[in-house]
C-alpha positions in Angstrom: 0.0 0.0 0.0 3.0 2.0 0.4 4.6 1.0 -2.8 1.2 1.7 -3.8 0.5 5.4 -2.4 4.1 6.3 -3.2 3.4 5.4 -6.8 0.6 7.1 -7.5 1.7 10.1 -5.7 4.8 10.0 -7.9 1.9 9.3 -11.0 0.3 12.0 -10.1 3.4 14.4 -9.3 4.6 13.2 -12.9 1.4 13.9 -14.5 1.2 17.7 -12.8 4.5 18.1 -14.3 3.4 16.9 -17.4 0.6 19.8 -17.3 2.2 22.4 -15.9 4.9 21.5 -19.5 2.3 21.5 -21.7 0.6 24.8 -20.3 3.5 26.6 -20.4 4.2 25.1 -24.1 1.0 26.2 -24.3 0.9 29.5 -23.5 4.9 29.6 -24.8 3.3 28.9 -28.5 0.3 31.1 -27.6 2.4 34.2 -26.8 4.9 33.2 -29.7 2.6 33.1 -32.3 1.0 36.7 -32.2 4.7 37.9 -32.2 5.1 36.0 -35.1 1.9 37.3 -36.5 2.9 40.8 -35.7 6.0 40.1 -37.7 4.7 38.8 -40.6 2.2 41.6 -40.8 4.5 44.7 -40.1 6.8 43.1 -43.4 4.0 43.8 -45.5 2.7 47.2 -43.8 6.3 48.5 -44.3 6.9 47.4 -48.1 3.3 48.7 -48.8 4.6 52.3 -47.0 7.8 52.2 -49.0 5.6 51.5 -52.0 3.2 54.3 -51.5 6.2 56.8 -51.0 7.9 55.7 -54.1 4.6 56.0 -55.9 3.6 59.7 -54.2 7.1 61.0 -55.1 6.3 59.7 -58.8 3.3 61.3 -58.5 4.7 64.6 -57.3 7.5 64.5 -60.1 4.8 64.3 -62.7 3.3 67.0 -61.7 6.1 69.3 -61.4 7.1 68.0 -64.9 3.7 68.9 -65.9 3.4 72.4 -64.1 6.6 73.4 -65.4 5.4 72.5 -69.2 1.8 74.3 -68.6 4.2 77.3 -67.4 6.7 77.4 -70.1 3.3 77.3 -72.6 1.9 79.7 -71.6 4.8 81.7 -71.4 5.7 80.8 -75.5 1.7 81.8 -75.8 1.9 84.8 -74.0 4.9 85.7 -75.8 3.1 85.4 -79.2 0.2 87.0 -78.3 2.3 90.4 -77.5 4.5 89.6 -81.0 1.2 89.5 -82.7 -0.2 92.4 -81.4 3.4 94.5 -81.6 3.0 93.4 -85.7 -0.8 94.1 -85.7 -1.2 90.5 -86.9 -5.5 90.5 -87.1 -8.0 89.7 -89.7 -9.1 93.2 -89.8 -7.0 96.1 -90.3 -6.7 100.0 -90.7 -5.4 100.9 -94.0 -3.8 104.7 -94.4 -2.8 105.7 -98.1 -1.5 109.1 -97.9 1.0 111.6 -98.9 1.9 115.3 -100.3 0.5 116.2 -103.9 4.1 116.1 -105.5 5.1 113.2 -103.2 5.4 109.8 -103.2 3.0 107.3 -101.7 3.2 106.4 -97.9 1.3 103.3 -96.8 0.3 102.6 -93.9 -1.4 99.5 -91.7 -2.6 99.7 -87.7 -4.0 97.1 -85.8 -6.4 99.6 -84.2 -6.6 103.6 -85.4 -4.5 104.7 -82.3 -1.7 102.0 -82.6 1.7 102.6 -84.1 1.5 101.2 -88.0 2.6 97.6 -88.2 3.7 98.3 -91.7 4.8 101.5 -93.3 6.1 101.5 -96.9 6.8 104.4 -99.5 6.1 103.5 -103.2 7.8 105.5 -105.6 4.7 106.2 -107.4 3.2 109.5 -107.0 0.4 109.8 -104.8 -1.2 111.5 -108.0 -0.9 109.1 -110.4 -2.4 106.3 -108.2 -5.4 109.0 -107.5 -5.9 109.1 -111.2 -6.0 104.9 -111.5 -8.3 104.6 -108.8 -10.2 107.4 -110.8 -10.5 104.6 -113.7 -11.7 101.6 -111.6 -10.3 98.7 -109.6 -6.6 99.2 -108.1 -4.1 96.3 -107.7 -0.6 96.8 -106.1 1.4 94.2 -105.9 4.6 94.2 -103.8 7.2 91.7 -104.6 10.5 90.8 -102.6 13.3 87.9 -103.5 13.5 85.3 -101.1 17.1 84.6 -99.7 19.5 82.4 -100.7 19.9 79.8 -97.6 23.2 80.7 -96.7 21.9 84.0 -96.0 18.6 83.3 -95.0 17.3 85.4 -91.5 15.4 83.0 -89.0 12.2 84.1 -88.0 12.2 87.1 -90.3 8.3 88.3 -91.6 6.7 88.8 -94.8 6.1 92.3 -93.7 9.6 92.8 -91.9 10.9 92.6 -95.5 12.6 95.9 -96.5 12.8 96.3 -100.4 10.1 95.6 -102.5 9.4 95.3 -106.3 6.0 97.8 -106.8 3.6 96.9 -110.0 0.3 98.8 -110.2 -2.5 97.0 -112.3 0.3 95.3 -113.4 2.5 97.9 -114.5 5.8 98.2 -112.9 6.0 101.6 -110.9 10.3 101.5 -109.5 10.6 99.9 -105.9 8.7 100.5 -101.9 10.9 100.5 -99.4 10.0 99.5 -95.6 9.9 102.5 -93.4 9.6 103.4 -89.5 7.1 105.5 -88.4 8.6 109.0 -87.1 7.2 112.0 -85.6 6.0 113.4 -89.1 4.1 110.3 -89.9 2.4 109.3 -86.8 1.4 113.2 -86.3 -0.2 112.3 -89.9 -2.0 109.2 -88.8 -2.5 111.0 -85.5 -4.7 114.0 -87.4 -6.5 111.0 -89.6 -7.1 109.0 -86.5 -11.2 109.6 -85.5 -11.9 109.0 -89.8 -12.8 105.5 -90.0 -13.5 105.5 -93.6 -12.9 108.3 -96.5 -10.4 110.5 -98.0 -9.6 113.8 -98.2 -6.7 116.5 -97.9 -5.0 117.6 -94.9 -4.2 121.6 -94.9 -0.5 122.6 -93.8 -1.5 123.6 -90.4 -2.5 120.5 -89.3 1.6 119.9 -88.4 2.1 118.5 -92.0 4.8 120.6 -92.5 8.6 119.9 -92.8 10.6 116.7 -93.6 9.6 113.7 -91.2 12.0 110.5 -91.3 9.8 108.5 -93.4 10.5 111.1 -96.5 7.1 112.5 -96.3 7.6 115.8 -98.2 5.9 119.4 -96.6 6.7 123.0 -98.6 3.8 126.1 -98.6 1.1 126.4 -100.4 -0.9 123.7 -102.1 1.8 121.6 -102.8 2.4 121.0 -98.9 -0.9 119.8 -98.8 -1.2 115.9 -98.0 -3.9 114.0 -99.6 -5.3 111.1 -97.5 -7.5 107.8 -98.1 -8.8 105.7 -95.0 -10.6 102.4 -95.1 -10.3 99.0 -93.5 -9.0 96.4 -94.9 -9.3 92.3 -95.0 -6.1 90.4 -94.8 -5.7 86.9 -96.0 -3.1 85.1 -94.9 -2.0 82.3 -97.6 1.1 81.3 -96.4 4.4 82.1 -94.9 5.5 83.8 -98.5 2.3 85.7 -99.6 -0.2 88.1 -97.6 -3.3 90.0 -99.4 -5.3 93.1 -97.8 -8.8 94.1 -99.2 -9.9 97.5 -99.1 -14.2 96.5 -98.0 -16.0 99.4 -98.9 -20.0 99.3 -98.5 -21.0 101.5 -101.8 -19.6 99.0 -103.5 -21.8 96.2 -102.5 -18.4 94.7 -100.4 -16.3 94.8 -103.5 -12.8 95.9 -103.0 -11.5 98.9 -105.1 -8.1 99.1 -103.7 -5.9 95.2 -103.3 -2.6 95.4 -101.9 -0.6 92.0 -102.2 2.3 91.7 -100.5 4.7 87.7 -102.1 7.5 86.7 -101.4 9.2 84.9 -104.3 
Protein backbone atom coordinates (compact mmCIF):
# COMPACT_ATOMS: atom_id res chain seq x y z
CA UNK A 1 0.00 0.00 0.00
CA UNK A 2 2.98 1.97 0.40
CA UNK A 3 4.57 0.96 -2.79
CA UNK A 4 1.20 1.74 -3.80
CA UNK A 5 0.45 5.40 -2.38
CA UNK A 6 4.09 6.34 -3.21
CA UNK A 7 3.41 5.40 -6.76
CA UNK A 8 0.61 7.10 -7.46
CA UNK A 9 1.72 10.11 -5.66
CA UNK A 10 4.81 10.03 -7.88
CA UNK A 11 1.90 9.26 -10.98
CA UNK A 12 0.27 11.99 -10.06
CA UNK A 13 3.38 14.41 -9.33
CA UNK A 14 4.55 13.16 -12.91
CA UNK A 15 1.41 13.91 -14.51
CA UNK A 16 1.16 17.67 -12.81
CA UNK A 17 4.53 18.08 -14.34
CA UNK A 18 3.37 16.85 -17.39
CA UNK A 19 0.59 19.80 -17.29
CA UNK A 20 2.21 22.42 -15.87
CA UNK A 21 4.92 21.53 -19.46
CA UNK A 22 2.27 21.49 -21.74
CA UNK A 23 0.62 24.76 -20.31
CA UNK A 24 3.49 26.58 -20.39
CA UNK A 25 4.22 25.11 -24.10
CA UNK A 26 1.05 26.18 -24.29
CA UNK A 27 0.93 29.45 -23.48
CA UNK A 28 4.87 29.60 -24.83
CA UNK A 29 3.31 28.87 -28.49
CA UNK A 30 0.32 31.08 -27.62
CA UNK A 31 2.39 34.16 -26.83
CA UNK A 32 4.94 33.24 -29.72
CA UNK A 33 2.60 33.06 -32.25
CA UNK A 34 1.05 36.74 -32.19
CA UNK A 35 4.67 37.88 -32.23
CA UNK A 36 5.08 36.04 -35.11
CA UNK A 37 1.94 37.33 -36.49
CA UNK A 38 2.88 40.80 -35.75
CA UNK A 39 5.98 40.07 -37.71
CA UNK A 40 4.66 38.83 -40.61
CA UNK A 41 2.16 41.58 -40.85
CA UNK A 42 4.51 44.69 -40.07
CA UNK A 43 6.81 43.07 -43.38
CA UNK A 44 3.99 43.81 -45.51
CA UNK A 45 2.66 47.18 -43.80
CA UNK A 46 6.25 48.52 -44.31
CA UNK A 47 6.93 47.37 -48.09
CA UNK A 48 3.29 48.66 -48.80
CA UNK A 49 4.58 52.28 -47.00
CA UNK A 50 7.78 52.22 -49.01
CA UNK A 51 5.62 51.45 -52.00
CA UNK A 52 3.21 54.34 -51.50
CA UNK A 53 6.21 56.76 -51.00
CA UNK A 54 7.85 55.65 -54.11
CA UNK A 55 4.56 56.04 -55.91
CA UNK A 56 3.60 59.67 -54.20
CA UNK A 57 7.12 60.99 -55.07
CA UNK A 58 6.32 59.67 -58.84
CA UNK A 59 3.34 61.26 -58.54
CA UNK A 60 4.75 64.61 -57.31
CA UNK A 61 7.46 64.49 -60.06
CA UNK A 62 4.77 64.28 -62.68
CA UNK A 63 3.30 67.04 -61.73
CA UNK A 64 6.11 69.32 -61.37
CA UNK A 65 7.05 68.00 -64.90
CA UNK A 66 3.70 68.91 -65.89
CA UNK A 67 3.37 72.37 -64.13
CA UNK A 68 6.57 73.39 -65.38
CA UNK A 69 5.38 72.52 -69.22
CA UNK A 70 1.81 74.29 -68.64
CA UNK A 71 4.21 77.28 -67.40
CA UNK A 72 6.75 77.38 -70.05
CA UNK A 73 3.30 77.27 -72.55
CA UNK A 74 1.86 79.70 -71.61
CA UNK A 75 4.82 81.68 -71.37
CA UNK A 76 5.71 80.83 -75.51
CA UNK A 77 1.74 81.76 -75.80
CA UNK A 78 1.85 84.82 -74.05
CA UNK A 79 4.91 85.70 -75.79
CA UNK A 80 3.10 85.37 -79.18
CA UNK A 81 0.25 86.99 -78.30
CA UNK A 82 2.32 90.37 -77.54
CA UNK A 83 4.52 89.57 -81.01
CA UNK A 84 1.20 89.49 -82.65
CA UNK A 85 -0.21 92.44 -81.39
CA UNK A 86 3.39 94.54 -81.60
CA UNK A 87 3.00 93.37 -85.66
CA UNK A 88 -0.84 94.09 -85.69
CA UNK A 89 -1.21 90.48 -86.94
CA UNK A 90 -5.49 90.54 -87.13
CA UNK A 91 -8.03 89.69 -89.72
CA UNK A 92 -9.09 93.20 -89.79
CA UNK A 93 -7.02 96.12 -90.35
CA UNK A 94 -6.74 100.01 -90.67
CA UNK A 95 -5.37 100.88 -94.01
CA UNK A 96 -3.78 104.74 -94.38
CA UNK A 97 -2.83 105.74 -98.15
CA UNK A 98 -1.52 109.14 -97.89
CA UNK A 99 0.99 111.55 -98.94
CA UNK A 100 1.86 115.31 -100.25
CA UNK A 101 0.46 116.19 -103.87
CA UNK A 102 4.06 116.07 -105.49
CA UNK A 103 5.07 113.22 -103.21
CA UNK A 104 5.37 109.85 -103.18
CA UNK A 105 2.96 107.31 -101.75
CA UNK A 106 3.22 106.40 -97.93
CA UNK A 107 1.26 103.35 -96.83
CA UNK A 108 0.31 102.56 -93.89
CA UNK A 109 -1.42 99.49 -91.69
CA UNK A 110 -2.62 99.68 -87.73
CA UNK A 111 -3.99 97.09 -85.76
CA UNK A 112 -6.36 99.58 -84.22
CA UNK A 113 -6.64 103.60 -85.43
CA UNK A 114 -4.47 104.69 -82.35
CA UNK A 115 -1.70 102.05 -82.61
CA UNK A 116 1.74 102.59 -84.06
CA UNK A 117 1.48 101.21 -88.04
CA UNK A 118 2.57 97.60 -88.20
CA UNK A 119 3.72 98.27 -91.67
CA UNK A 120 4.80 101.54 -93.29
CA UNK A 121 6.05 101.50 -96.93
CA UNK A 122 6.83 104.40 -99.54
CA UNK A 123 6.09 103.52 -103.21
CA UNK A 124 7.77 105.50 -105.58
CA UNK A 125 4.74 106.21 -107.38
CA UNK A 126 3.21 109.50 -107.05
CA UNK A 127 0.43 109.75 -104.85
CA UNK A 128 -1.15 111.52 -107.97
CA UNK A 129 -0.86 109.07 -110.36
CA UNK A 130 -2.43 106.31 -108.19
CA UNK A 131 -5.40 108.96 -107.51
CA UNK A 132 -5.85 109.15 -111.21
CA UNK A 133 -5.98 104.86 -111.50
CA UNK A 134 -8.34 104.57 -108.78
CA UNK A 135 -10.21 107.39 -110.83
CA UNK A 136 -10.47 104.62 -113.66
CA UNK A 137 -11.66 101.62 -111.58
CA UNK A 138 -10.34 98.74 -109.60
CA UNK A 139 -6.62 99.16 -108.15
CA UNK A 140 -4.06 96.32 -107.70
CA UNK A 141 -0.63 96.84 -106.09
CA UNK A 142 1.44 94.23 -105.89
CA UNK A 143 4.57 94.20 -103.80
CA UNK A 144 7.24 91.75 -104.64
CA UNK A 145 10.53 90.79 -102.57
CA UNK A 146 13.34 87.87 -103.53
CA UNK A 147 13.47 85.30 -101.10
CA UNK A 148 17.09 84.62 -99.75
CA UNK A 149 19.55 82.38 -100.70
CA UNK A 150 19.86 79.84 -97.63
CA UNK A 151 23.16 80.65 -96.66
CA UNK A 152 21.87 84.02 -96.02
CA UNK A 153 18.63 83.34 -94.95
CA UNK A 154 17.26 85.44 -91.50
CA UNK A 155 15.40 83.03 -89.02
CA UNK A 156 12.17 84.07 -88.03
CA UNK A 157 12.21 87.09 -90.35
CA UNK A 158 8.34 88.31 -91.59
CA UNK A 159 6.66 88.82 -94.77
CA UNK A 160 6.13 92.32 -93.65
CA UNK A 161 9.61 92.76 -91.86
CA UNK A 162 10.91 92.65 -95.50
CA UNK A 163 12.65 95.93 -96.51
CA UNK A 164 12.82 96.33 -100.38
CA UNK A 165 10.07 95.56 -102.49
CA UNK A 166 9.37 95.28 -106.27
CA UNK A 167 6.01 97.84 -106.75
CA UNK A 168 3.61 96.93 -109.96
CA UNK A 169 0.31 98.80 -110.21
CA UNK A 170 -2.46 97.00 -112.34
CA UNK A 171 0.31 95.33 -113.37
CA UNK A 172 2.53 97.91 -114.45
CA UNK A 173 5.78 98.19 -112.88
CA UNK A 174 5.99 101.58 -110.92
CA UNK A 175 10.31 101.45 -109.52
CA UNK A 176 10.64 99.91 -105.87
CA UNK A 177 8.75 100.46 -101.90
CA UNK A 178 10.90 100.55 -99.38
CA UNK A 179 10.05 99.55 -95.64
CA UNK A 180 9.88 102.51 -93.36
CA UNK A 181 9.59 103.44 -89.55
CA UNK A 182 7.08 105.52 -88.35
CA UNK A 183 8.64 109.02 -87.05
CA UNK A 184 7.20 111.98 -85.65
CA UNK A 185 6.05 113.39 -89.05
CA UNK A 186 4.08 110.26 -89.92
CA UNK A 187 2.42 109.34 -86.78
CA UNK A 188 1.38 113.17 -86.34
CA UNK A 189 -0.22 112.34 -89.93
CA UNK A 190 -1.95 109.21 -88.84
CA UNK A 191 -2.55 110.96 -85.49
CA UNK A 192 -4.70 114.03 -87.38
CA UNK A 193 -6.48 110.99 -89.64
CA UNK A 194 -7.12 108.97 -86.46
CA UNK A 195 -11.21 109.60 -85.48
CA UNK A 196 -11.89 108.99 -89.76
CA UNK A 197 -12.82 105.54 -90.03
CA UNK A 198 -13.48 105.52 -93.61
CA UNK A 199 -12.92 108.33 -96.46
CA UNK A 200 -10.43 110.53 -98.03
CA UNK A 201 -9.62 113.79 -98.20
CA UNK A 202 -6.71 116.48 -97.89
CA UNK A 203 -4.99 117.63 -94.89
CA UNK A 204 -4.15 121.65 -94.91
CA UNK A 205 -0.51 122.64 -93.76
CA UNK A 206 -1.49 123.64 -90.37
CA UNK A 207 -2.50 120.48 -89.32
CA UNK A 208 1.60 119.86 -88.36
CA UNK A 209 2.14 118.48 -91.96
CA UNK A 210 4.84 120.63 -92.52
CA UNK A 211 8.56 119.93 -92.77
CA UNK A 212 10.65 116.70 -93.65
CA UNK A 213 9.63 113.66 -91.21
CA UNK A 214 12.03 110.47 -91.32
CA UNK A 215 9.80 108.46 -93.44
CA UNK A 216 10.46 111.09 -96.45
CA UNK A 217 7.07 112.52 -96.32
CA UNK A 218 7.55 115.79 -98.15
CA UNK A 219 5.90 119.36 -96.59
CA UNK A 220 6.69 122.98 -98.59
CA UNK A 221 3.81 126.05 -98.57
CA UNK A 222 1.11 126.42 -100.43
CA UNK A 223 -0.93 123.66 -102.09
CA UNK A 224 1.84 121.61 -102.83
CA UNK A 225 2.38 120.98 -98.91
CA UNK A 226 -0.95 119.83 -98.76
CA UNK A 227 -1.24 115.93 -97.99
CA UNK A 228 -3.88 114.05 -99.62
CA UNK A 229 -5.31 111.10 -97.52
CA UNK A 230 -7.47 107.84 -98.09
CA UNK A 231 -8.75 105.67 -95.02
CA UNK A 232 -10.64 102.43 -95.13
CA UNK A 233 -10.30 99.03 -93.50
CA UNK A 234 -9.00 96.37 -94.94
CA UNK A 235 -9.31 92.30 -95.02
CA UNK A 236 -6.05 90.39 -94.78
CA UNK A 237 -5.69 86.93 -95.98
CA UNK A 238 -3.07 85.06 -94.89
CA UNK A 239 -1.98 82.35 -97.58
CA UNK A 240 1.12 81.33 -96.43
CA UNK A 241 4.38 82.08 -94.90
CA UNK A 242 5.54 83.83 -98.46
CA UNK A 243 2.27 85.65 -99.58
CA UNK A 244 -0.23 88.07 -97.60
CA UNK A 245 -3.28 89.99 -99.38
CA UNK A 246 -5.31 93.07 -97.81
CA UNK A 247 -8.77 94.14 -99.24
CA UNK A 248 -9.94 97.50 -99.08
CA UNK A 249 -14.16 96.51 -98.05
CA UNK A 250 -16.02 99.38 -98.94
CA UNK A 251 -19.98 99.29 -98.46
CA UNK A 252 -20.99 101.48 -101.81
CA UNK A 253 -19.59 99.00 -103.53
CA UNK A 254 -21.82 96.25 -102.46
CA UNK A 255 -18.40 94.67 -100.35
CA UNK A 256 -16.26 94.81 -103.54
CA UNK A 257 -12.77 95.92 -102.95
CA UNK A 258 -11.53 98.93 -105.10
CA UNK A 259 -8.09 99.05 -103.70
CA UNK A 260 -5.91 95.23 -103.28
CA UNK A 261 -2.59 95.38 -101.91
CA UNK A 262 -0.58 92.03 -102.15
CA UNK A 263 2.34 91.67 -100.47
CA UNK A 264 4.69 87.71 -102.14
CA UNK A 265 7.53 86.73 -101.39
CA UNK A 266 9.23 84.88 -104.33
Amino acid sequence: MALESSSRRHFHWTRKVSNEDEDDSTFKSSESAPEEKEEENAKPISQDSQHQQQVGAQLSRRKLQQLAVSRFRSVLTALGRSRNQQLGLRSRVVGTLFGSRRGHVHFAFQRDPNSHPAFLIELATPISGLVKEMASGLVRIALECDKEKEENKKPGRRLLEEPIWKTFCNGKKCGFASRRECGPKEWKILKAVEPISMGAGVLPVNEGTEGGGSGGVEGKEGSDGEIMYMRAKFERIVGSRDSEAFYMMNPDSNGAPELSVYLLRV
